[in-house]
MARSE-601954 format. One record per residue (C-alpha): residue in one letter; x, y, z. Coordinates in steps of 0.05 Angstrom, whole numbers, padded with zeros to 5 digits, always signed. Layout:
% MARSE-601954
AXYZ ...
This chain:
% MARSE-601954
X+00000+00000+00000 X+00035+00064-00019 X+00041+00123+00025 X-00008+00173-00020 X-00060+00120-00006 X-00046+00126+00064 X-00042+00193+00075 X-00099+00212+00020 X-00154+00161+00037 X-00199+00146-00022 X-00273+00162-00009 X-00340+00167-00055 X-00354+00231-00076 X-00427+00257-00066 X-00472+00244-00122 X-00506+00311-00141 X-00568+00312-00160 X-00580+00307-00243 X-00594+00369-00276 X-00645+00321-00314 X-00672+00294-00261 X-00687+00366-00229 X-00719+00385-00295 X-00759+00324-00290 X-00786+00342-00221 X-00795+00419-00240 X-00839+00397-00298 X-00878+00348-00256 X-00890+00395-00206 X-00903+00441-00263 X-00955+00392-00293 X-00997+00376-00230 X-00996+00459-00219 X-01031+00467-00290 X-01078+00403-00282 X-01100+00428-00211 X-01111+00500-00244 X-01151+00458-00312 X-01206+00420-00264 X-01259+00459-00236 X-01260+00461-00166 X-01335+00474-00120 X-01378+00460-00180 X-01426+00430-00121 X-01426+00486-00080 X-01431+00542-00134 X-01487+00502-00172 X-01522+00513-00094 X-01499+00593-00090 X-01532+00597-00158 X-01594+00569-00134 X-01602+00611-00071 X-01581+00678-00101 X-01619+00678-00150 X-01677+00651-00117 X-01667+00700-00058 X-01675+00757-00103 X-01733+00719-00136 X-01767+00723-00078 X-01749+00793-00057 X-01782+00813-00124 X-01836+00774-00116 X-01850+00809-00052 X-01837+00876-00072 X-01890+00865-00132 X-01955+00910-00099 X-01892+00960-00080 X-01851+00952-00140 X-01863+01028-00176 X-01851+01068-00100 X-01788+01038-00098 X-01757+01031-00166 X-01807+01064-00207 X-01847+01120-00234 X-01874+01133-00162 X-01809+01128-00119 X-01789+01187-00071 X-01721+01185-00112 X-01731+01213-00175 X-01706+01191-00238 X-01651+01255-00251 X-01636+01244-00169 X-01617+01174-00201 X-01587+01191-00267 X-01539+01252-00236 X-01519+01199-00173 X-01501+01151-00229 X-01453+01193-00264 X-01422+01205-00208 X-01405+01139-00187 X-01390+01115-00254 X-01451+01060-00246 X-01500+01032-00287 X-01583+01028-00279 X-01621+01012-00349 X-01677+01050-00312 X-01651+01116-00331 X-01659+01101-00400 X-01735+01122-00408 X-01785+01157-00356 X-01837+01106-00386 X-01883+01060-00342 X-01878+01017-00397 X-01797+01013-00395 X-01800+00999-00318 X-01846+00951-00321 X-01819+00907-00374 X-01742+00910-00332 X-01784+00881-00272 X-01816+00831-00293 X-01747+00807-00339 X-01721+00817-00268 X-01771+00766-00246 X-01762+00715-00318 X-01686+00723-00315 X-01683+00708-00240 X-01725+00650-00242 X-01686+00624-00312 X-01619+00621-00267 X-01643+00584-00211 X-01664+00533-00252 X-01604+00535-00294 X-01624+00546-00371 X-01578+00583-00410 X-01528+00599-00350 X-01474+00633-00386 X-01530+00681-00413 X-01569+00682-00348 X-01523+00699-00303 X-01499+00765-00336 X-01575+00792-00352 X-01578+00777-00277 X-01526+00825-00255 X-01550+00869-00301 X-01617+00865-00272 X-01590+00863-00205 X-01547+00932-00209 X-01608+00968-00245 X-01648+00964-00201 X-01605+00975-00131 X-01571+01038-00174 X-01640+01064-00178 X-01655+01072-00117 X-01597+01063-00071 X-01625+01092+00003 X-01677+01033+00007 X-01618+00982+00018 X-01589+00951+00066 X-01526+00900+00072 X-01556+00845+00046 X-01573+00888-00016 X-01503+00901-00022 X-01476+00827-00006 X-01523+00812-00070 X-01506+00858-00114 X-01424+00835-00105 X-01441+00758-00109 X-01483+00777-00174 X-01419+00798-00204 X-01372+00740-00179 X-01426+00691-00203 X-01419+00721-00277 X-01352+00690-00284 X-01366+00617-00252 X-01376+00554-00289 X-01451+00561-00244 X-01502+00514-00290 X-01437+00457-00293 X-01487+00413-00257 X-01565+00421-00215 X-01577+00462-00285 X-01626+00443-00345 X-01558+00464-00384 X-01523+00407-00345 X-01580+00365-00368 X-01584+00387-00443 X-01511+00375-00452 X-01520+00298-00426 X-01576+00284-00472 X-01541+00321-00528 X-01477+00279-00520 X-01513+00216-00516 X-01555+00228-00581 X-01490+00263-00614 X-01529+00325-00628 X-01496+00395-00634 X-01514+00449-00601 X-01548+00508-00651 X-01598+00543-00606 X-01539+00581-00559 X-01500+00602-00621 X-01580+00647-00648 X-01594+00665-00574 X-01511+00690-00576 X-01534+00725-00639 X-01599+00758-00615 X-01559+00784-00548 X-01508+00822-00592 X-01566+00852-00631 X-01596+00869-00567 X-01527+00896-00537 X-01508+00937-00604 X-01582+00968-00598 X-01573+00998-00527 X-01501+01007-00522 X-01508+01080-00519 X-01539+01072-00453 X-01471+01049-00413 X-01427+01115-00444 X-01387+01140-00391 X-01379+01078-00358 X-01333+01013-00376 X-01388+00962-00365 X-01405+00973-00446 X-01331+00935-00455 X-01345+00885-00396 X-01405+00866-00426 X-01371+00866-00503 X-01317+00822-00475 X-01361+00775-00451 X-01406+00758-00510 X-01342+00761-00555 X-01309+00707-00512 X-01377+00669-00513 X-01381+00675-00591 X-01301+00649-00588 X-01330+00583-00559 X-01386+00569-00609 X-01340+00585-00657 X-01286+00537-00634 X-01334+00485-00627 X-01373+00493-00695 X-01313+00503-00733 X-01250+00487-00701 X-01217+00431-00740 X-01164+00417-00675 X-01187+00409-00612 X-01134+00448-00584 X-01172+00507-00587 X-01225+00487-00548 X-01192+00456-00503 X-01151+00524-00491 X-01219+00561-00489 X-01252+00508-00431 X-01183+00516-00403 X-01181+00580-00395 X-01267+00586-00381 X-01253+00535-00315 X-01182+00573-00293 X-01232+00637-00291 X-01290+00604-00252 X-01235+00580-00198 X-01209+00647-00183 X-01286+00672-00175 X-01296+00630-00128 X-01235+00636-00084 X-01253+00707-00100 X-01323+00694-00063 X-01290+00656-00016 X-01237+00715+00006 X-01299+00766+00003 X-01345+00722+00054 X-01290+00712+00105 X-01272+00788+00088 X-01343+00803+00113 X-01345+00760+00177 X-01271+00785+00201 X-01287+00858+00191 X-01355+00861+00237 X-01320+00811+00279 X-01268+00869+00291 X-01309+00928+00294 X-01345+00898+00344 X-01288+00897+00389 X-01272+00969+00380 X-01343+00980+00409 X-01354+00985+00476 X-01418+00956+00482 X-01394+00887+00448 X-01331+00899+00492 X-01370+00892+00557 X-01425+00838+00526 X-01487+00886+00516 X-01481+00902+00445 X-01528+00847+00425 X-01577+00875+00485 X-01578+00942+00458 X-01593+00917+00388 X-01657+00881+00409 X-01681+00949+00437 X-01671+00994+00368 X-01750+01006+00346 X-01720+00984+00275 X-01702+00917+00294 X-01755+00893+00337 X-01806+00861+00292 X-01822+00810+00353 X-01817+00872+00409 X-01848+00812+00462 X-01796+00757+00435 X-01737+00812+00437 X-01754+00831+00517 X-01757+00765+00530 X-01690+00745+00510 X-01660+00812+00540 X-01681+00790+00600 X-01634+00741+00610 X-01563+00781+00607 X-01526+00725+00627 X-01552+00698+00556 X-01545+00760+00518 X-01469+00767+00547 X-01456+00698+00511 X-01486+00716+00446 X-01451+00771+00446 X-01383+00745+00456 X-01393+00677+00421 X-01413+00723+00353 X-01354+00763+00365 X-01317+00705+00374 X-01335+00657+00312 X-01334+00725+00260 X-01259+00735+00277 X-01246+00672+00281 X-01281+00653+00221 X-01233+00657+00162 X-01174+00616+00212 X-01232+00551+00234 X-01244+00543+00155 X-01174+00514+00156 X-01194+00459+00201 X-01242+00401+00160 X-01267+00376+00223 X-01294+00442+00250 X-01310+00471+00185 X-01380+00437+00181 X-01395+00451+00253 X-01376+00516+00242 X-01422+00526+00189 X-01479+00499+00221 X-01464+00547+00273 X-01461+00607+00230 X-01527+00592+00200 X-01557+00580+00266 X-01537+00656+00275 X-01564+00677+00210 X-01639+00652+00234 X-01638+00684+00302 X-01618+00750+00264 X-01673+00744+00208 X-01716+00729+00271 X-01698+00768+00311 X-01679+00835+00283 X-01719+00828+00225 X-01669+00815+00170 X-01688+00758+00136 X-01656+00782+00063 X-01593+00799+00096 X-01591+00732+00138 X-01617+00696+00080 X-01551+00726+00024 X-01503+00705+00087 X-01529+00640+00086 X-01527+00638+00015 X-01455+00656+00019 X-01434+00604+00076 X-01461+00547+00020 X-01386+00563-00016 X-01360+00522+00032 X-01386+00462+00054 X-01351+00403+00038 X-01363+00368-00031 X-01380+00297-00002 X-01436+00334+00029 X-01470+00355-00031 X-01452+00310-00089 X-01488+00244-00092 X-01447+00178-00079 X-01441+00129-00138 X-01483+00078-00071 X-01536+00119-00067 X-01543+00129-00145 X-01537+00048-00158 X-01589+00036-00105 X-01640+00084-00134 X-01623+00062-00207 X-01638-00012-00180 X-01700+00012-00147 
């Protein structure tokens, strides 16, 4: 054995990593990024936050009806110039302003109503859903001093629901596609109703100068005519795959965007409550079941003041689960408790203080987030009913 050896042991050198094999990872990791981005995620629960919106503003309509021309028409304290100049102002939209007619007001309601009712049940959803924030703004821009928070919690969710994938299933669209795959049949009715919107959109474009919801609502019937174009014509099926691509990418990030705007809500009135001293010392729920305005039960309300040792619970268990709202989400085994909590809330407040519409859109909005295996029916209960 020579002396080198001795002095200069021999010993493996550490195998570095590939550069290869850390391209092969990056792209992996790259892959399973895109694919997770490419599937649309919550198609349960906003398939239910379709359904409630829009019925809740069914019904609010529906209710309204005897008292539908004091508020938003021809007969409401707020005149129509009140609502045009307040418009321009704040760069909205209401198709109201467009004509002082009866007539005119009348025919926006009751499409209120037919549009409303169309998106609940799911016909036509890419369609549907955009007349029904357009319906929605016109008429809370007309006459904004009659709302409330639940007015304005619908009005936001009307515009995050325009970019969701909403009628993917619980729709007649969901149906007509099945029965249209199955019989090989191609969809032609979309591509005149796509037509007669763009007629419709050309004709009273000059209504939305000033504002950039003209372009918003240009964009999205272009994009729409993109699709029936790429699947009427398109020899490859890379284009439409890039377009559905692209269409399920942009109904994920609406709904982590209504996602991040619900626990938005909850943690701010969880933390303005505790800069108030009354929810600071436990009697800001007390004080609330004495305002004149919020006592639609006055004998129910006294009752349940009554008991402070109660009220000083309530009070700090709402404060409690609104801060802490956003952070329990995190935990799956909570989450559902939590939820069921949280609606519990929502019915003592529509009870209670008289807010049904507001408890109602909070509900509506708490649907985003149960869990999947919740809502979508299992492949047992499916076979056993098929077998029945």
């Amino acid at each position: 054995m020579s002396i080198d050896h001795l002095t200069h042991p021999t010993t493996r050198p550490a195998t570095a990593p590939l550069p290869g094999a850390a391209r092969g990872r990056w792209r992996e990791a790259a892959a399973r990024l895109i694919a997770f981005a490419c599937d649309a995620h919550a198609r349960y629960q906003c398939a239910l936050f379709r359904i409630g919106l829009s019925g809740l503003v069914l019904a609010y309509l529906l209710r309204e009806w005897p008292h539908r021309r004091v508020l938003y028409g021809d007969r409401s304290p707020w005149a129509l110039d009140l609502a045009a100049r307040l418009v321009t102002e704040n760069h909205a939209f209401t198709v109201l302003t467009w004509s002082a007619g009866r007539w005119w007001f009348e025919c926006v309601y009751h499409g209120a109503i037919l549009v409303a009712a169309l998106l609940m049940l799911g016909w036509r959803t890419r369609a549907t859903s955009v007349l029904f924030l357009v319906a929605v703004l016109s008429l809370q821009n007309r006459n904004p001093l009659i709302g409330d928070g639940g007015d304005n919690v619908i009005g936001v969710m009307a515009i995050y629901l325009a970019f969701t994938q909403c009628g993917a299933v619980w729709s007649l669209d969901a149906r007509r596609t099945r029965h249209n795959r199955r019989a090989g049949r191609v969809e032609r009715a979309g591509f005149v109703m796509w037509q007669i919107l763009g007629v419709a959109l050309l004709w009273v474009s000059d209504g939305f100068q000033g504002t950039a919801w003209a372009a918003v609502l240009w964009t999205a019937w272009v994009c729409q005519g993109l699709w029936y174009a790429a699947r009427r014509w398109s020899r490859g099926a890379w284009s439409r795959e890039l377009l559905d691509a692209a269409a399920t990418m942009l109904h994920n990030c609406a709904m982590l965007v209504i996602a991040a705007q619900v626990c938005l809500i909850y943690a701010t009135a969880g933390w303005y409550k505790i800069q108030g001293t009354r929810w600071q010392d436990g009697s800001g729920l007390h004080y609330a079941l004495h305002l004149d305005y919020f006592s639609p039960w006055p004998g129910l309300g006294s009752l349940l003041a009554s008991h402070m040792l109660l009220i000083v619970l309530l009070s700090y268990g709402t404060v409690v689960m609104q801060v802490a709202f956003p952070f329990l989400l995190a935990y799956r085994r909570l989450k559902t408790a939590l939820l069921a909590v949280m609606i519990l809330e929502h019915v003592g407040i529509a009870v209670l203080l008289g807010l049904p519409f507001l408890s109602a859109a909070m509900v509506v909005c708490d649907a985003v987030f149960l869990p999947t295996a919740l809502l979508k029916p299992s492949r047992r209960s499916s076979g056993s009913r098929s077998r029945r």
